[in-house]
N, C-alpha and C positions, 0 to 999 in steps of 0.2 A: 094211106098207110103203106102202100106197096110201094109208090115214088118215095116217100123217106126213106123205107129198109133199104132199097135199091141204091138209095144215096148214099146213105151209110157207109153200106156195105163194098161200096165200090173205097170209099175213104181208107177204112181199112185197110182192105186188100194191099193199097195203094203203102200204107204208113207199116203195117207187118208185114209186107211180103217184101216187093221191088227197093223200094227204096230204103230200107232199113239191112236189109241182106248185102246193099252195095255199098253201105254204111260199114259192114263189119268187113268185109275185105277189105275195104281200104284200111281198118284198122282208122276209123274215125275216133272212138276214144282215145284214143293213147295220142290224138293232137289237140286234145282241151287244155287249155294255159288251166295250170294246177290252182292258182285262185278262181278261175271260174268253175273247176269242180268241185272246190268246197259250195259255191255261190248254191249252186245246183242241189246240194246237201239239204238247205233249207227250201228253194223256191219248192220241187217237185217235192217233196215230205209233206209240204206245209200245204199246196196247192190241194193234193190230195185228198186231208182234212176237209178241205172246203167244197171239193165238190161230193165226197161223202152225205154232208149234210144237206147238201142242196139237190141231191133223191126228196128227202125227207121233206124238206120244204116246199118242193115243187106236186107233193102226192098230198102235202096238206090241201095244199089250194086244189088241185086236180078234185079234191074229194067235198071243198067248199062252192067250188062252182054249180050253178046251172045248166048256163047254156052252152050248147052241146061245143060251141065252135070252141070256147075256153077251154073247154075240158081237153077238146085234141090237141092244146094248142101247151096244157101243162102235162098231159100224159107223153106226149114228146119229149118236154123237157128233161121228165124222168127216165127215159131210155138216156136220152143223153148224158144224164152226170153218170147215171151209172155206166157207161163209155167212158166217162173223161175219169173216174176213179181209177179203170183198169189203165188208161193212159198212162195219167201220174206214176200207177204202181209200175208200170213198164220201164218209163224213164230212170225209175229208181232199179229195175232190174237189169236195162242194159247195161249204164255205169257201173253196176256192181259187180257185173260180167267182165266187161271190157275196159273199166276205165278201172289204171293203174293201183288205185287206193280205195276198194269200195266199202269204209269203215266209213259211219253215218248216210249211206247210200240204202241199207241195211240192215240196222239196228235204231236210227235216230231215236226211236219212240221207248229207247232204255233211258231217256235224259227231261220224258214228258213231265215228271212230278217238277222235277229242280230247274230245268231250264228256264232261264229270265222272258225266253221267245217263246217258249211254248203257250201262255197262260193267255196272253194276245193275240194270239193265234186265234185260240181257242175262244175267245168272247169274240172277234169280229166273224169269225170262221161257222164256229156250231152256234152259240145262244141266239146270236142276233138272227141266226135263219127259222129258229126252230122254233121261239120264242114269242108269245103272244100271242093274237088271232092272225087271220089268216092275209089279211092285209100289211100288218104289222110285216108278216116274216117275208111279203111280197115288195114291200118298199124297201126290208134290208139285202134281199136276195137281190133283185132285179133290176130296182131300181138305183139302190146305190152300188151293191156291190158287184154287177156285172155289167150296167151299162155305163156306170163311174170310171169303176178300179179295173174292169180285165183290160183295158185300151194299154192304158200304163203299166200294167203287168203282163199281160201274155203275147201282147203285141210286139212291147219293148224289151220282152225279154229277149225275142226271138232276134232282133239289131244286135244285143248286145254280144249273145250266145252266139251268134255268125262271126262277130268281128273278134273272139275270144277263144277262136279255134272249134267252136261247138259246133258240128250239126244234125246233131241229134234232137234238141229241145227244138229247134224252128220246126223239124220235120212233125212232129207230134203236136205240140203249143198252136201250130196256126191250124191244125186238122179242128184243134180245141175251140178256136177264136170262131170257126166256122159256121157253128153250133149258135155261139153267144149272141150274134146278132137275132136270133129269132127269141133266146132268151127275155132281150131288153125288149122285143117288140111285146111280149109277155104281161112285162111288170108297166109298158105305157098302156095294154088294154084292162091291165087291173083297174086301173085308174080311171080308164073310162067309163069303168062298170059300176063306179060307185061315184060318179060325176053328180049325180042326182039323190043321191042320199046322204042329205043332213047330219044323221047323225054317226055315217062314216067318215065322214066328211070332217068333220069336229076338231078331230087330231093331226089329219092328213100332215101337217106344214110340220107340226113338231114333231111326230115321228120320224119324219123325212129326215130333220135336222138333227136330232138323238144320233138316227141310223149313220148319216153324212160322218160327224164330229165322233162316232166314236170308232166305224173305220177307218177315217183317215189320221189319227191319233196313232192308229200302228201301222197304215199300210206308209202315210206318209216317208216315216222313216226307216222302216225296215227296208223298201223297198230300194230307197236311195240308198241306204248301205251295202245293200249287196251289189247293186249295180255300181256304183263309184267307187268303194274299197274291195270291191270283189269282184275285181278285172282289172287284168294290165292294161286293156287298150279300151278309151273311152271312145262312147259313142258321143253322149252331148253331156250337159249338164246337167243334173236329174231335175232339177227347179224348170229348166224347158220343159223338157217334157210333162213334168205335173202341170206348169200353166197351161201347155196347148193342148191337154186330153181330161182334164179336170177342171181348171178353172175357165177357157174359154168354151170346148166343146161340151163339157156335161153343166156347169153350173148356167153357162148363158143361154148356148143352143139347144139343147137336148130338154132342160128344164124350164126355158122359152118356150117350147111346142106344148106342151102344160098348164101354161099359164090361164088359157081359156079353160081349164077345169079347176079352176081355182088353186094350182096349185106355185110357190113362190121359191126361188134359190134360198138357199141356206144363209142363216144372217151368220152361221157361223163359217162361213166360206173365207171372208175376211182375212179372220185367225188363223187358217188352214193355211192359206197363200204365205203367211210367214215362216209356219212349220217348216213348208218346203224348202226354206232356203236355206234352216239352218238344223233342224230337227235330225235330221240324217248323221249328223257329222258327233251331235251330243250319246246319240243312241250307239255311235261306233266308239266310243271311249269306255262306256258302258261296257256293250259288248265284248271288248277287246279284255276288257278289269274281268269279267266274270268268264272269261272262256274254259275254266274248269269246267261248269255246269252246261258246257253245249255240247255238241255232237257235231262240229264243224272247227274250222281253223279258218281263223283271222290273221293276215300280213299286213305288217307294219307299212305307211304307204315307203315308198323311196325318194330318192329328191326329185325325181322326175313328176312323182305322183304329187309331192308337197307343190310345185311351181304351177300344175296345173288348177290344183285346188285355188293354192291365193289369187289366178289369173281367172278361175271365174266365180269366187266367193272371196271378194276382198274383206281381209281382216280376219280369215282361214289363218292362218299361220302365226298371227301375233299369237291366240288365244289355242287353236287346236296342235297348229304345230310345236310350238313351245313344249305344251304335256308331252306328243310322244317322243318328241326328242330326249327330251329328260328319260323318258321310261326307257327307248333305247338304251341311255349311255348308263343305265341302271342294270341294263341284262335281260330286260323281259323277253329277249328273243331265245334266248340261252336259259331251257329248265336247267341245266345245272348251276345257276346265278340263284337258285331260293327266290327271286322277286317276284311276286306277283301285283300288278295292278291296282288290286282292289287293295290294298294294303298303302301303298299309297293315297290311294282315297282319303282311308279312313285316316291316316295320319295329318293328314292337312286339312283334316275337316268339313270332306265332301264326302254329305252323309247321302245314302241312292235310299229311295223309296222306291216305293210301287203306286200308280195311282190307281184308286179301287172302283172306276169305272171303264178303261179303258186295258188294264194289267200289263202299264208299260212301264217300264221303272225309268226313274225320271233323277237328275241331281241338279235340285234347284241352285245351288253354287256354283256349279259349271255352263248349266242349260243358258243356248243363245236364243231358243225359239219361245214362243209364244207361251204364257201363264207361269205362274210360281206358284211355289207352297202353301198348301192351307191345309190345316188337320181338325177332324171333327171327331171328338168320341159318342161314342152310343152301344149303350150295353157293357162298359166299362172294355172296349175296344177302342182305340185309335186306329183313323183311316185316311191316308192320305190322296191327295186332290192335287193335280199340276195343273189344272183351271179352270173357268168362271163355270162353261158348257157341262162339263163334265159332276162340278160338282150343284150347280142346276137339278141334271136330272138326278142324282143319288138324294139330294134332298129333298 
């Protein structure tokens, strides 16, 4: 207990005092390319959120375990998120300090009922950690959602945020990263701990896959949108990166080392590997129609941005470029033009739903990626479904 606080405590020091003080003289905010500090709007808001919950989840299990080593090993945990909460909330403090525009740095949580991102957030972020028994919230916390999604998100962020004039978020984000590898080590001894029990055992595969299929449902593309339309200067292609931190290093290796406790990759992994290719780019048309309801600002990409798109997602430009080009030479960059997006939608007949397991709004008219429309009523409600996994488990 004293080598951790000591550890800690030196990180700290390190991220509030020295190098964040020679951050503000240099007047490091006021060099963030103005699309990555919208980007920053949602990542650190949203990131927040997530490690909020993940106290909670992490003092479940701390309070479900036995033996003794467990319990040191998730009551740690719980100092940590609540660490990485005050982090988040820091990151949203400096920006709104020192970077030029700090409206949604701020306030975002005035836009929580209506926003189309927040509702996704919020099922892969709180329910899925806090939800269920104590395994359940172990396999959505740990195993998928930090030793999956943080490589691709807090890791990747921190390439992007450097090459984007940012460095603020590497300075804090990899303090954060530091933490997570003891996390996953966490959610692999859960699993060891119930290797021998039958009837925890039972569900293991499909919760895994529930948990898998209904985070990457929103981290898939949200993530690729901010990263790709929300920054001038590209690092790689988000579908790289989702394959070499998702589908080779967690689905084969990570999930691999498992396997001798009976536990097996996601059969919905598959589906997912399509998401990324094109899932990102549907969710930003979306996004872009409903930005009344956000607490951030979305840029039209430029031709530079369109060349690079169709050179590493061919067949970008017939289909995505085409709409915003149209919505440019319509005015949607000029509020005094009255156009708004969503308006065009609806006039051509691209109706946006919500899928009600995953709360990502989805237009099966437009959508390039994986599943279409299915609607079930129940209870003289309609509920819509973008596919097979999803609406699996609702049924």
């Amino acid at each position: 207990a004293k080598e951790y606080a000591r550890m800690e405590s030196v990180k700290d020091e390190r991220q509030f005092g020295t190098l964040l003080d020679g951050l503000t003289r240099l007047e490091a905010g006021n060099r963030v390319h103005p699309r990555w500090g919208e980007t920053m709007k949602v990542a650190s808001n949203f990131l927040e959120v997530g490690e909020y919950n993940a106290i909670a989840a992490s003092a479940m299990l701390w309070d479900s375990a036995s033996a003794a080593e467990q319990k040191n090993g998730y009551l740690a945990q719980v100092l940590d998120e609540i660490r990485h909460t005050h982090q988040c909330g820091f990151v949203n403090y400096y920006f709104s300090k020192h970077y030029h525009d700090p409206a949604g740095h701020n306030d975002a949580r005035r836009t929580r009922a209506i926003g189309p991102l927040w509702k996704g957030m919020k099922r892969v972020f709180a329910d899925g950690f806090i939800s269920g028994d104590a395994v359940e919230c172990s396999v959505n916390l740990q195993l998928v959602g930090e030793a999956c999604f943080t490589n691709p998100l807090i890791v990747a962020v921190t390439e992007w945020a450097s090459a984007n004039g940012d460095e603020i978020t590497p300075t804090v984000f990899l303090s954060i990263e530091t933490d997570e590898l003891r996390h996953m080590a966490n959610g692999y001894q859960t699993v060891v701990s119930i290797a021998n029990d039958p009837a925890a055992q039972k569900y293991l595969n499909t919760d895994l896959n529930n948990a898998f299929w209904t985070q990457q449902k929103y981290f898939t593309p949200v993530l690729g949108m901010l990263f790709e339309y929300g920054s001038k200067f590209k690092v790689e292609p988000w579908v790289k990166t989702w394959n070499r931190w998702v589908y080779e290093d967690w689905g084969g290796i990570w999930i691999g080392r498992l396997a001798k406790y009976g536990v097996n990759s996601p059969p919905s992994l598959r589906d997912a590997k399509k998401d990324a290719y094109w899932a990102h780019h549907d969710l930003f048309l979306l996004a872009y129609a409903l930005w009344p309801t956000g607490f951030f600002r979305l840029s039209l990409p430029d031709e530079e941005d369109m060349e690079w798109f169709e050179a590493n997602y061919p067949g970008w430009d017939a289909h995505y470029g085409k709409i915003l080009r149209e919505w440019k030479a319509l005015g949607c960059e000029d509020p005094k033009s009255g156009f708004l997006p969503i308006q065009w939608l609806v006039q051509n007949g691209h109706q946006v739903y919500v899928d009600r397991v995953s709360q990502v709004p989805f237009c099966p008219t437009l959508a390039k990626c994986s599943g279409s429309l299915r609607v079930h009523e129940f209870n003289g409600q309609k509920h819509s479904f973008s596919d097979d996994w999803g609406e699996r488990m609702w049924m």
